[in-house]
Backbone as CSV, one residue per row, in Angstrom:
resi,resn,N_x,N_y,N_z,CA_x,CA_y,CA_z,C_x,C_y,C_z
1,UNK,47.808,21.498,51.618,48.318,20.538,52.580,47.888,19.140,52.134
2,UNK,48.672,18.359,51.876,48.682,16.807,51.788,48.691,16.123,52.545
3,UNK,49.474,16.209,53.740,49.003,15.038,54.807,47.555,15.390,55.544
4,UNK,47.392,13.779,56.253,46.195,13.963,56.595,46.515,14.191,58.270
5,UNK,45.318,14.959,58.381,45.245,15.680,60.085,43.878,15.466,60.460
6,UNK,43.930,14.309,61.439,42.721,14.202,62.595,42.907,14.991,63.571
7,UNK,41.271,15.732,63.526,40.779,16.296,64.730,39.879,15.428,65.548
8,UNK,39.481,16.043,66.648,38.802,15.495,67.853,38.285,16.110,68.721
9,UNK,36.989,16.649,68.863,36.881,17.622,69.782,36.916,16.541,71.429
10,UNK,37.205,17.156,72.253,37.424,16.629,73.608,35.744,16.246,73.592
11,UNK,35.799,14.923,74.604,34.631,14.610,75.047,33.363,15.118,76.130
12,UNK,32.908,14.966,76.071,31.556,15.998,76.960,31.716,16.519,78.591
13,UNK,31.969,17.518,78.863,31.596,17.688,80.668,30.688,18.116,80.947
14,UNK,30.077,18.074,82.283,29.287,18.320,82.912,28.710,19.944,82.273
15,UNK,29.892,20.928,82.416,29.251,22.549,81.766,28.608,22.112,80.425
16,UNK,28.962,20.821,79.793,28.775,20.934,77.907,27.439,20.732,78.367
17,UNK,27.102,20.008,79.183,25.341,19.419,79.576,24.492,20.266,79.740
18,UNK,25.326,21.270,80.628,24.428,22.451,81.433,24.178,23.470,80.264
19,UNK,25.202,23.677,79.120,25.209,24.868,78.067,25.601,25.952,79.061
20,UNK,26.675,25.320,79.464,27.617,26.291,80.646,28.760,26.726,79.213
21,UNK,29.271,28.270,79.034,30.169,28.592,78.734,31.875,28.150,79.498
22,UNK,32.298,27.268,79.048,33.661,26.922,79.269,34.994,27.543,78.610
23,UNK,34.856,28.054,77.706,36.093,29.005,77.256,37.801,27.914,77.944
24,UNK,38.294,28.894,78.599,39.591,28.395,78.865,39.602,28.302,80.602
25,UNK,38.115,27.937,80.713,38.512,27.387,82.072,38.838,25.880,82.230
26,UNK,39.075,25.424,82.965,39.685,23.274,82.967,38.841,23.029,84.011
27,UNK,37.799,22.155,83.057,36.960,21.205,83.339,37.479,19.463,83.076
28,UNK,36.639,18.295,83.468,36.753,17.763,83.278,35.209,16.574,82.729
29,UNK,36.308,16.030,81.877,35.093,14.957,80.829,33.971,14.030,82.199
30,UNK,32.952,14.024,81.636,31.698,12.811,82.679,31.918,11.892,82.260
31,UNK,31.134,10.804,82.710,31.073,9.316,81.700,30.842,9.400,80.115
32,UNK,29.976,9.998,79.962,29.355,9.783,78.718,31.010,10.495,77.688
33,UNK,31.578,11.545,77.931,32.415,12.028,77.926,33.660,11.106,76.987
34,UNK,33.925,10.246,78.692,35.005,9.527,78.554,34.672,8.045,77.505
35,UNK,33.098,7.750,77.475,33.127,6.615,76.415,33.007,7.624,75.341
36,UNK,32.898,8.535,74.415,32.975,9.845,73.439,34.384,9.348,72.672
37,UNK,35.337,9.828,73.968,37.226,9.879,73.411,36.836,7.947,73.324
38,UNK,36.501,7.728,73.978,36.916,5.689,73.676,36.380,5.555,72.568
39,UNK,35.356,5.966,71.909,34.390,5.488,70.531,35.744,5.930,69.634
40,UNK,36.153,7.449,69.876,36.854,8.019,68.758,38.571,7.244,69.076
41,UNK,38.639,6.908,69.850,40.108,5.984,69.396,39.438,4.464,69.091
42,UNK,38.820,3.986,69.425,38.602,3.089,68.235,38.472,2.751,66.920
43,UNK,38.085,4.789,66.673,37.794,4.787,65.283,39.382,5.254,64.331
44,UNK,39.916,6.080,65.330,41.207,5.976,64.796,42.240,4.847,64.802
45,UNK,41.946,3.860,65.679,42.638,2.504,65.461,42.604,2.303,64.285
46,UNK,41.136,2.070,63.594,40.787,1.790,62.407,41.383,1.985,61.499
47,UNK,41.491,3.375,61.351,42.033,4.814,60.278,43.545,4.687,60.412
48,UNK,44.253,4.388,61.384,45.788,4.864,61.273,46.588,3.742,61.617
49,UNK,46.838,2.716,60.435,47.612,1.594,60.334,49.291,1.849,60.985
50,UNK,49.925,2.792,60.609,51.096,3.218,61.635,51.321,4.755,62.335
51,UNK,50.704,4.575,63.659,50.634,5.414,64.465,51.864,6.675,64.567
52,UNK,53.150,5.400,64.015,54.318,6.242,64.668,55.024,7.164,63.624
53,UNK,53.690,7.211,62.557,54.049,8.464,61.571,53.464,9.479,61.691
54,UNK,52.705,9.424,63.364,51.574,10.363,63.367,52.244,11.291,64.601
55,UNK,52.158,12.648,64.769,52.107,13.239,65.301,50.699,13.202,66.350
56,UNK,51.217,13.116,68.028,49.723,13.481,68.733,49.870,14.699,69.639
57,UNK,49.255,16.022,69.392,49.045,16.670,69.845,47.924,17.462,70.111
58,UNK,47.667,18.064,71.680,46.355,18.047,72.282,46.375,19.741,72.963
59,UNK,45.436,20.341,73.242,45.096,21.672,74.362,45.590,21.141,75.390
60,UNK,46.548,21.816,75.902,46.900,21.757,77.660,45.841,21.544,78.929
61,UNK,44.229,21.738,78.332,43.238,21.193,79.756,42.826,20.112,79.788
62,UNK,42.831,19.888,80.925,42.822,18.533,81.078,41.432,18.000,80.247
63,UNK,40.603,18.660,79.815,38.970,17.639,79.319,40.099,17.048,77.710
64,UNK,40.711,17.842,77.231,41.527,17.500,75.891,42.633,16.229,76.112
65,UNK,43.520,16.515,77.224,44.361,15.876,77.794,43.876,14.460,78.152
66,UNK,42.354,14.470,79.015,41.938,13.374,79.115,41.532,12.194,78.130
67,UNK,40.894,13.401,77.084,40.217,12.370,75.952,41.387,11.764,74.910
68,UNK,42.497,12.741,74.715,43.740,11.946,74.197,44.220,11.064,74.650
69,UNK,44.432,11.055,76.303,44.541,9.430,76.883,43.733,8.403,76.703
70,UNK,42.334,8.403,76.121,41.493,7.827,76.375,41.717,7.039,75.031
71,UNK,41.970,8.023,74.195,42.359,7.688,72.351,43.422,6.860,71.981
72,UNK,44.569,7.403,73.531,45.784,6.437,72.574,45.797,5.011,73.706
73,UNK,44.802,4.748,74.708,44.358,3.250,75.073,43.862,2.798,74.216
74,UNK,42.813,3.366,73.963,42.267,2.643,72.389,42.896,2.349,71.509
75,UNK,44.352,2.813,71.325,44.818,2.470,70.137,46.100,1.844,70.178
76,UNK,45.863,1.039,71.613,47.112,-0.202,72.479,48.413,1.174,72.328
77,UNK,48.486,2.381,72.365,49.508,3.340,72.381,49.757,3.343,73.990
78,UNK,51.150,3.997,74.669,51.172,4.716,75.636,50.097,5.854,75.805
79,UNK,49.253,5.845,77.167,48.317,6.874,76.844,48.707,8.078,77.111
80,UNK,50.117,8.544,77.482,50.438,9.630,78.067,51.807,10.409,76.925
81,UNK,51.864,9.477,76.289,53.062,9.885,75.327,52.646,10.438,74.165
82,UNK,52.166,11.846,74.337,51.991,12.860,72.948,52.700,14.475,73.931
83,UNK,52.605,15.254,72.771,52.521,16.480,73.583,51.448,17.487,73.751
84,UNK,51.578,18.444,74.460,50.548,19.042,74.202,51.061,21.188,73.553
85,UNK,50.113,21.372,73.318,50.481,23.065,72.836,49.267,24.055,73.192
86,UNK,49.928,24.915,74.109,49.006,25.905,74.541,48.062,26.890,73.518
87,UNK,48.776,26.808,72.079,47.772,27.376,71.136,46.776,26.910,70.383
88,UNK,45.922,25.529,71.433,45.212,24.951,70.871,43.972,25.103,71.749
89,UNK,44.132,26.002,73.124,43.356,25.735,74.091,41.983,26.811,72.910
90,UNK,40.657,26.724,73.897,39.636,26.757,73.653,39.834,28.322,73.424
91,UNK,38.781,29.425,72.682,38.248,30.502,72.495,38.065,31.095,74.121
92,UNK,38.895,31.911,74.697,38.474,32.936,75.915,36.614,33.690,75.725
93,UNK,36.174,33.150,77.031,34.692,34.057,76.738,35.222,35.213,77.324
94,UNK,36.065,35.531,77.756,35.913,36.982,79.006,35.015,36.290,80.297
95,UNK,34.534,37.709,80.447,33.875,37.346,81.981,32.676,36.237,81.780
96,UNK,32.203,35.925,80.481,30.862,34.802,80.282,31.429,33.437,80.696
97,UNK,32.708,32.983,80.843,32.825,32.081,81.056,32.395,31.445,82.518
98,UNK,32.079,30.277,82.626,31.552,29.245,83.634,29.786,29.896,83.803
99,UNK,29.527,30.599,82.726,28.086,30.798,82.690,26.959,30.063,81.415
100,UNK,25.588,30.152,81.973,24.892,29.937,80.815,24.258,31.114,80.354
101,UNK,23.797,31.274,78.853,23.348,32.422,78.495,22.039,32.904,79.371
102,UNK,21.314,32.135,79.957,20.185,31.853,81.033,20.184,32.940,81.670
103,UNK,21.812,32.345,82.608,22.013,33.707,83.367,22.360,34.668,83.263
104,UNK,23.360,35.113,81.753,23.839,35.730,81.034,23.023,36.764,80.737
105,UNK,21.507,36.518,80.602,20.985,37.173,80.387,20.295,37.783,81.408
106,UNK,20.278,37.219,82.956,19.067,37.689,83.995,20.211,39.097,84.071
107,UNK,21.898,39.640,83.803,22.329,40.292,84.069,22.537,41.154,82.724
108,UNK,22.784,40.444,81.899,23.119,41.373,80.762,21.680,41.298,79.643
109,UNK,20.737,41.922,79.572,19.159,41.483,78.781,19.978,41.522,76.980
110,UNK,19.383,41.204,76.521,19.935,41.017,74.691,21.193,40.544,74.400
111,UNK,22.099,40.245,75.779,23.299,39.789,75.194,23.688,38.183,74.148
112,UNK,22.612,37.649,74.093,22.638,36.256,73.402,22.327,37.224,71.949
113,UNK,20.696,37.889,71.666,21.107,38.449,70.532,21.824,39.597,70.217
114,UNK,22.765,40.130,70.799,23.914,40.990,70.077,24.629,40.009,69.550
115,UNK,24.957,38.918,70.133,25.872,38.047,69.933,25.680,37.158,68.869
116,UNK,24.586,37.218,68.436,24.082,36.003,67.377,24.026,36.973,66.391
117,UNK,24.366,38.864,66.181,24.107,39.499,64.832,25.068,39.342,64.091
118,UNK,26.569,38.776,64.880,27.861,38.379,64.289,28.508,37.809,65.566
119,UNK,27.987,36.496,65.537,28.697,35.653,66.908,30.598,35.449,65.940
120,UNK,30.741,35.048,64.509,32.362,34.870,64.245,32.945,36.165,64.852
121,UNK,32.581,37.272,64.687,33.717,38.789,65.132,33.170,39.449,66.566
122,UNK,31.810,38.474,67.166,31.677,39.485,68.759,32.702,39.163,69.148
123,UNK,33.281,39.994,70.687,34.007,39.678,71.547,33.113,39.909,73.089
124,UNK,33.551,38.995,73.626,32.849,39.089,74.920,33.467,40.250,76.179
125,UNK,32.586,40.741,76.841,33.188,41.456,77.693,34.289,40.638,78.897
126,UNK,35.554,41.846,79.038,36.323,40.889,80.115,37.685,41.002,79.503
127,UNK,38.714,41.012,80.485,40.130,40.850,79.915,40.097,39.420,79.200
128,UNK,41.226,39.435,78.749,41.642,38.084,77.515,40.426,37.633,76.756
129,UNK,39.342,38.048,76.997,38.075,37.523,75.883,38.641,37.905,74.182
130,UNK,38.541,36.897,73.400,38.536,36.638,72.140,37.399,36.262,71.120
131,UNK,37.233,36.738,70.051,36.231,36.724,69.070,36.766,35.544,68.001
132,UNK,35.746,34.842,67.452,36.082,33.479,67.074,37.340,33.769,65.632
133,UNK,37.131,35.079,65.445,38.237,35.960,64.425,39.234,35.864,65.048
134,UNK,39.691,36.225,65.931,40.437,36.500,66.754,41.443,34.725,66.990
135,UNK,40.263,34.113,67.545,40.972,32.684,67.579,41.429,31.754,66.418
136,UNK,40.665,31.990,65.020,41.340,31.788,63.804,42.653,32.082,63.654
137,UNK,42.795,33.724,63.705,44.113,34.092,63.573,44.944,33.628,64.724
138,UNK,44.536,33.250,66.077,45.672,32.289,67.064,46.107,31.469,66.156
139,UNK,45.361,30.460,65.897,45.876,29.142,65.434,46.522,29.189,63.629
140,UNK,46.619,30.194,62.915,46.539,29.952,61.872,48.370,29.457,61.481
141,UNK,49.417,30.222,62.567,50.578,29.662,62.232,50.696,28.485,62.778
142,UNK,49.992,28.409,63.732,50.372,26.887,63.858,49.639,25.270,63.189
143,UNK,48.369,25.937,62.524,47.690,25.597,61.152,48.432,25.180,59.910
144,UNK,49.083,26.134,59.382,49.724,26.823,58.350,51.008,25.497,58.189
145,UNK,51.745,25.638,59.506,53.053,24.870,59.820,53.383,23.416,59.953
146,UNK,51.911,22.769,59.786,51.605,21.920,60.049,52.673,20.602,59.678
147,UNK,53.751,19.992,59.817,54.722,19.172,58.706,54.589,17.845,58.717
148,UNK,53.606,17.227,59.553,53.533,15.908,59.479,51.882,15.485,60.207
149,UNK,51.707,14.197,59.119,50.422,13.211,60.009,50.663,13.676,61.438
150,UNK,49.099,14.117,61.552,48.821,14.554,63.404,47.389,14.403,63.678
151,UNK,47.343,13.812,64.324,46.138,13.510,65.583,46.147,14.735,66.485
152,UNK,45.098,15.612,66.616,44.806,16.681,67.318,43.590,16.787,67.676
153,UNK,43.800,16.700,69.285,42.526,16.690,70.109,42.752,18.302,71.064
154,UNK,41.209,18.893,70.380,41.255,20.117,71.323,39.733,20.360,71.322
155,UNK,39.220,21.562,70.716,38.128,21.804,71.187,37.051,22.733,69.944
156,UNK,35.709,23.078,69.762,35.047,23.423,69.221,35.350,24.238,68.753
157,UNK,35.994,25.465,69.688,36.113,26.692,68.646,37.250,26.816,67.351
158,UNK,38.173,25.950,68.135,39.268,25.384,66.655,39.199,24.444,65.686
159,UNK,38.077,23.546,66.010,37.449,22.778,65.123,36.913,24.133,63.868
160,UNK,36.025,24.969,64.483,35.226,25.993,64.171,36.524,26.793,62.806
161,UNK,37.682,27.208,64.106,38.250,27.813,62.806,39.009,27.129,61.350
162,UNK,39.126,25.630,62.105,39.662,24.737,60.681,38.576,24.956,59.774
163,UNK,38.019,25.034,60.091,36.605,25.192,58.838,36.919,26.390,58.028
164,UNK,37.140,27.962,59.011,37.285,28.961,58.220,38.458,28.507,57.553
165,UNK,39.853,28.434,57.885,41.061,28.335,57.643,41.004,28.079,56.247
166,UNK,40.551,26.677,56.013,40.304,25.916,54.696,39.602,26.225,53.641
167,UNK,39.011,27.782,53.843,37.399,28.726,53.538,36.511,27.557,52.908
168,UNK,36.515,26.707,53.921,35.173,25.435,53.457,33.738,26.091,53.908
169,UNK,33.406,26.949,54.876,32.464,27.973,55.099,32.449,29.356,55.050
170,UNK,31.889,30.164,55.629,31.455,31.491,55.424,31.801,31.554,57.099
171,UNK,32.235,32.644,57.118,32.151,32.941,58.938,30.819,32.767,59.247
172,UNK,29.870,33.074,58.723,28.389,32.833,59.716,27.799,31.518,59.639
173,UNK,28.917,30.287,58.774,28.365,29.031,58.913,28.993,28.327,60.204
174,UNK,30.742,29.365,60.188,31.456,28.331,60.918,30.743,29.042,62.296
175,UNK,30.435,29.811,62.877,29.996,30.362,63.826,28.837,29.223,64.471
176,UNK,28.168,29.249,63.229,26.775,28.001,63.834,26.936,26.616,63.742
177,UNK,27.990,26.246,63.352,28.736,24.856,63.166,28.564,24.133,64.219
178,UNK,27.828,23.161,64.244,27.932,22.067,65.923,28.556,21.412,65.463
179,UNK,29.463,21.143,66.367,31.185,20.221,66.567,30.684,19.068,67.541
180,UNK,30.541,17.301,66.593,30.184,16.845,67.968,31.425,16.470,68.611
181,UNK,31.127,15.882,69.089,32.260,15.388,70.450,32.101,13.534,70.334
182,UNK,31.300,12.925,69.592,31.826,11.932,69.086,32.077,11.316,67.780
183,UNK,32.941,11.972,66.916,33.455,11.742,65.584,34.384,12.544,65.930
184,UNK,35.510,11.975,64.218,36.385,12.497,64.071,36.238,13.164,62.720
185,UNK,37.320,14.355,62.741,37.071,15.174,61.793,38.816,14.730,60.974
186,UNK,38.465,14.613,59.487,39.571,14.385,59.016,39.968,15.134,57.579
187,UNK,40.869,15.791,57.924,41.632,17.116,56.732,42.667,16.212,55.917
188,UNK,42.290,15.772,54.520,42.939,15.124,53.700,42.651,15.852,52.311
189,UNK,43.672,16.416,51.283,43.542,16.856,49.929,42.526,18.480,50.090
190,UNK,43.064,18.757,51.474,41.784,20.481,51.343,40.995,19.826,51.507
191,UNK,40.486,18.551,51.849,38.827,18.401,51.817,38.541,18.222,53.518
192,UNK,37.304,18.304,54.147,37.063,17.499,55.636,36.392,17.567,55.662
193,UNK,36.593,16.097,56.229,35.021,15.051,56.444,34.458,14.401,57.965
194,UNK,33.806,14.295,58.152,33.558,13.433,59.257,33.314,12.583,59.573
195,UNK,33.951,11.807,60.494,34.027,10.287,60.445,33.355,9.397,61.380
């Protein structure tokens, strides 16, 4: 792939503080959050001399939704004029979601380390729960298909699998990979960097 593709992980909420599992529930960004997406469209102001060769597309919840508005003020754009695609939303925990491992554990004892002996291929207990394998292969056609400069704001665990995608890591690097939430990640020549 030759063109270049900015990522963005959405900016911080309240669960990111707590080390609350959020999966694909819709939260929304705090302050600190919402100046996060403002730092990172400033920085893409910088980076993207004509916007209107860029594709912007975002996860359908609103913490993604928000911080893309937040990106294309920053970047004197309409803040509401991108689209968005449901195969970008976050990794399903199953039933762990809106929890911390804290409590995760006063009910389930060792479930943090089962989960850490192969956190890329666990799956969590619970309908629709997905394994970070699992969410690679979501996104990989729409990875794969990619046909033009795009700005894409979504979330950690797809940050996580651009990493595998590109085999720039090992599943047990991208697994432990911290994704911050203020930089941008940028896929130019197979390479990505952070900005």
């Amino acid at each position: 792939m030759d063109r270049i593709v900015y990522f963005v992980r959405h900016g911080e909420t309240d669960w990111n503080a707590e080390g609350r599992l959020q999966g694909q529930v819709d939260t929304d960004l705090n302050a600190k959050g919402r100046s996060q997406a403002d730092r990172n469209g400033r920085k893409l102001a910088e980076l993207i001399s004509d916007p209107s060769k860029f594709d912007f597309v975002a996860s359908p919840l609103r913490r993604t939704r928000d911080t893309m508005e937040h990106i294309r003020t920053q970047m004197n754009l309409p803040p509401k004029d991108y689209r968005t695609d449901p195969v970008l939303v976050e990794v399903h925990f199953g039933d762990w979601q809106g929890h911390t491992f804290e409590e995760l554990e006063a009910t389930e004892p060792g479930c943090f380390v089962r989960r850490e002996v192969d956190k890329w291929n666990f799956l969590p207990p619970g309908a629709g729960a997905e394994s970070y394998d699992d969410l690679a292969e979501r996104i990989r056609p729409w990875f794969e298909g990619l046909q033009r400069e795009t700005v894409c704001v979504t979330h950690g665990g797809i940050v996580r699998s651009v990493f595998r995608l590109t085999e720039t890591m090992t599943q047990g690097e991208c697994a432990a990979l911290i994704i911050p939430q203020d930089r941008v990640l940028r896929l130019q020549d197979g390479r990505l960097d952070w900005l």
